[in-house]
N, C-alpha and C positions, 0 to 999 in steps of 0.2 A: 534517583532510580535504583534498585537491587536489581544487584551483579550476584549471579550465579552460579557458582561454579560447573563447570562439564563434567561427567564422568567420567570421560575419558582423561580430562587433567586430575584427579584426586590425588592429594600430596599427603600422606600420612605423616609430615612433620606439621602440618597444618593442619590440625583433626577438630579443634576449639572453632575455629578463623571459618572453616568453609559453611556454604547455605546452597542447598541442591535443591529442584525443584524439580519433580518427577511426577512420575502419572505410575499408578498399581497397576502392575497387569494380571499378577496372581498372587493367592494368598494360601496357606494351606499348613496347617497343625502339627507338628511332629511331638508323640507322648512320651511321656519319660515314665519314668519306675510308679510312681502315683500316676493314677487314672484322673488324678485333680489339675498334675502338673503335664504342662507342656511349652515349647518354646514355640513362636510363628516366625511363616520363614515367608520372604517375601519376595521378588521380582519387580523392581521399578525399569523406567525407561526415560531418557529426558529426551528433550525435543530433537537432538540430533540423533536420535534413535538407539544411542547407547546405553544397554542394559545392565545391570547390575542388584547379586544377591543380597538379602537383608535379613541380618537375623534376629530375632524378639525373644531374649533368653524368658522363662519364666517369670523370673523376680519382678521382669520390666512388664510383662504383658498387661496384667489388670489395670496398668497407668495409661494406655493406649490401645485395648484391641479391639476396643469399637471406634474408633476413630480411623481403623483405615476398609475401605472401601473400592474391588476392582471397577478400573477404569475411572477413580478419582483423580485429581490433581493435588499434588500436595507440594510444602517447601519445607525441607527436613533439616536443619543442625544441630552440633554440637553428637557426632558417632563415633564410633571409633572404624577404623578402618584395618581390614586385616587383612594376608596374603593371602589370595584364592585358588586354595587349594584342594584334594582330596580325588576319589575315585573315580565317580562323574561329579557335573557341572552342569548347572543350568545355563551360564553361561561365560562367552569370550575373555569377558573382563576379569585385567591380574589380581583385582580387589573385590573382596565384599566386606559388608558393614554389619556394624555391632549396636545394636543400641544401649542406652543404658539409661539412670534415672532420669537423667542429666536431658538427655537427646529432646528437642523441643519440637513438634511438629504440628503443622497447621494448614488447614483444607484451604487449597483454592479452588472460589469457584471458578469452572472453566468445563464446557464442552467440548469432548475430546471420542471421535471415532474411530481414530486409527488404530491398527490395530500391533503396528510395526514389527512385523514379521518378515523375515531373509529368507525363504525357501530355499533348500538347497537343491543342487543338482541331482537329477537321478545319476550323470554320469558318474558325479565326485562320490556318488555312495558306492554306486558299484565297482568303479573301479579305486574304493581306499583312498580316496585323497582328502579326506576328512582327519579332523580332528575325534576318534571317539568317545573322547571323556563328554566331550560336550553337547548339551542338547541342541536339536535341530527342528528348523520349522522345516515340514513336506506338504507338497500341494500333488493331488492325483487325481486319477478315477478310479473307482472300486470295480474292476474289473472279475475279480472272487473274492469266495469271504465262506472259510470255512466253518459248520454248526460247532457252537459252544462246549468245551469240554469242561471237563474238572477237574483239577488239579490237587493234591496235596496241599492244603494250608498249616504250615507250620507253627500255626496259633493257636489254630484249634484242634490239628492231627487228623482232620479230618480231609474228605477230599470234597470241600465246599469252594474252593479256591476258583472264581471262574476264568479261562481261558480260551480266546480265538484268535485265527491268523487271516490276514485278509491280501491281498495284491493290490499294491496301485500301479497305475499305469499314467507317463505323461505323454508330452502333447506331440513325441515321436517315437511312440510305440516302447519304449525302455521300461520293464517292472523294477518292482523291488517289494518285497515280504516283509508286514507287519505284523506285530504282535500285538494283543493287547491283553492284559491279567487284571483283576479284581470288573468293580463296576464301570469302569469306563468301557471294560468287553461290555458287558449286558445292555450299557447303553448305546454302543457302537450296532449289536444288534438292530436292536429295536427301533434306530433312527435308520439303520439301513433300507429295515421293510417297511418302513413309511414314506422310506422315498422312491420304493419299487412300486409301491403301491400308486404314487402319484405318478409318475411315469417322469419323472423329474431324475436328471443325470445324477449320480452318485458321486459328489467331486467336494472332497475329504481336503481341510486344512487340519494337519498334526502340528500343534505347536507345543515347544519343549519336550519331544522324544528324542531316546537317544538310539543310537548305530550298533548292532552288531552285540548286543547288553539284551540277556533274557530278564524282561522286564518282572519286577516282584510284587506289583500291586501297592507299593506303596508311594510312589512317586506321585502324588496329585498335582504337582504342576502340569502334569500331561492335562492335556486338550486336545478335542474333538469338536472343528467347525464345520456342517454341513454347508454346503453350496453359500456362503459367506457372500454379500457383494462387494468385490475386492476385483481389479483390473486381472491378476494373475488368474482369478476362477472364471472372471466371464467371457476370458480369453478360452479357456479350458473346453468351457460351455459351450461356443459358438462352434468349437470344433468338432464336438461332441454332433450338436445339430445336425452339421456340414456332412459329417460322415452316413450319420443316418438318414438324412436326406438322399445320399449317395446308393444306398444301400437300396433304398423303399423304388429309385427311379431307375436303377438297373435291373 
């Protein structure tokens, strides 16, 4: 039988020896100086729901980047393992991975729904007791959502740059102020007035945003789940109902 390693156990004097078996949760492009060259950066999770960064330098990508696929299952060795560092962080863990020629990996098939996401507190955001380098899963209701601006894009000098901020609200009255920059705003829109339109509650899974960081548009790990079937939203939901029920009978 194959034995696993945790991600939580990864021993970087053991970097040949270990085999991780993980599930993609995101995938997303970073371009270097050529428009040909870019590194993939990656987001796995193993079954004890511990996550961890992955990097796909260039040289290595054309060996593997059709081969990965979110919400695959895959078993990965032979990486190299480095200290997890830097400004922000996708995530918790002290390590992220390096691949290289060498690094062997291989699809399992397997059906996999979950989504493994930690919602954070509204309290812990508003009152600082977060970590904010690190990205955070948020569960709400869109309670506002201010029209689209534009912002200065420093690419083009131009002010094409899209920009909106929206409020959530949980499931005992507590907000907190989001932002979102590039197309994940435009799409943030447009799924909002689709769900205004259906008369369907606005209740928003943010996964990998981070605290308190005016977002630049380039983070694509962000996501945007509308009304997701997950126990944390149909909790959300019912209370959503409950209230406007309350509302329509008084």
């Amino acid at each position: 039988m194959t034995t696993y390693t945790s991600l939580s156990t990864l021993n970087p004097d053991q970097e040949d020896t270990q085999l991780i078996q993980v599930k993609l949760l995101r995938r997303w492009k970073i371009e270097l100086s050529s428009p040909r060259l870019f590194n993939l950066k990656l987001i796995f999770v193993d079954s004890e729901g511990k996550k961890i960064q992955a990097t796909i330098p260039h040289e290595c990508v054309l060996y593997c980047v059709g081969d990965f696929w979110e919400n695959n299952l895959y078993s990965v060795k032979d990486f190299r393992i480095k200290t997890n560092v830097g400004r922000t962080r996708t995530t918790d863990n002290i390590f992220k991975l390096k691949f290289t020629i060498s690094t062997i990996v291989k699809h399992i098939p397997s059906v996999s729904t979950s989504l493994y996401f930690h919602p954070a507190s509204f309290a812990d955001i508003i009152h600082s007791r977060l970590d904010f380098k690190i990205a955070v899963d948020v569960i709400g209701v869109v309670v506002s959502c201010a029209p689209i601006k534009f912002l200065l894009n420093e690419e083009t000098k131009f002010n094409d740059l899209p920009f909106l901020t929206f409020t959530l609200e949980d499931d005992r009255e507590r907000r907190v102020e989001c932002q979102a920059v590039g197309d994940i705003a435009v799409q943030f829109e447009k799924n909002r007035v689709h769900y205004q339109q259906s008369g369907h509650p606005e209740i928003c899974l943010l996964l990998f945003w981070h605290i308190n960081q005016f977002p630049d548009g380039k983070n694509e790990y962000n996501q945007v789940l509308w009304n997701p079937d997950v126990s944390e939203v149909n909790a959300l939901r019912e209370r959503f109902f409950a209230l406007e029920s309350d509302d329509s009978s008084g």
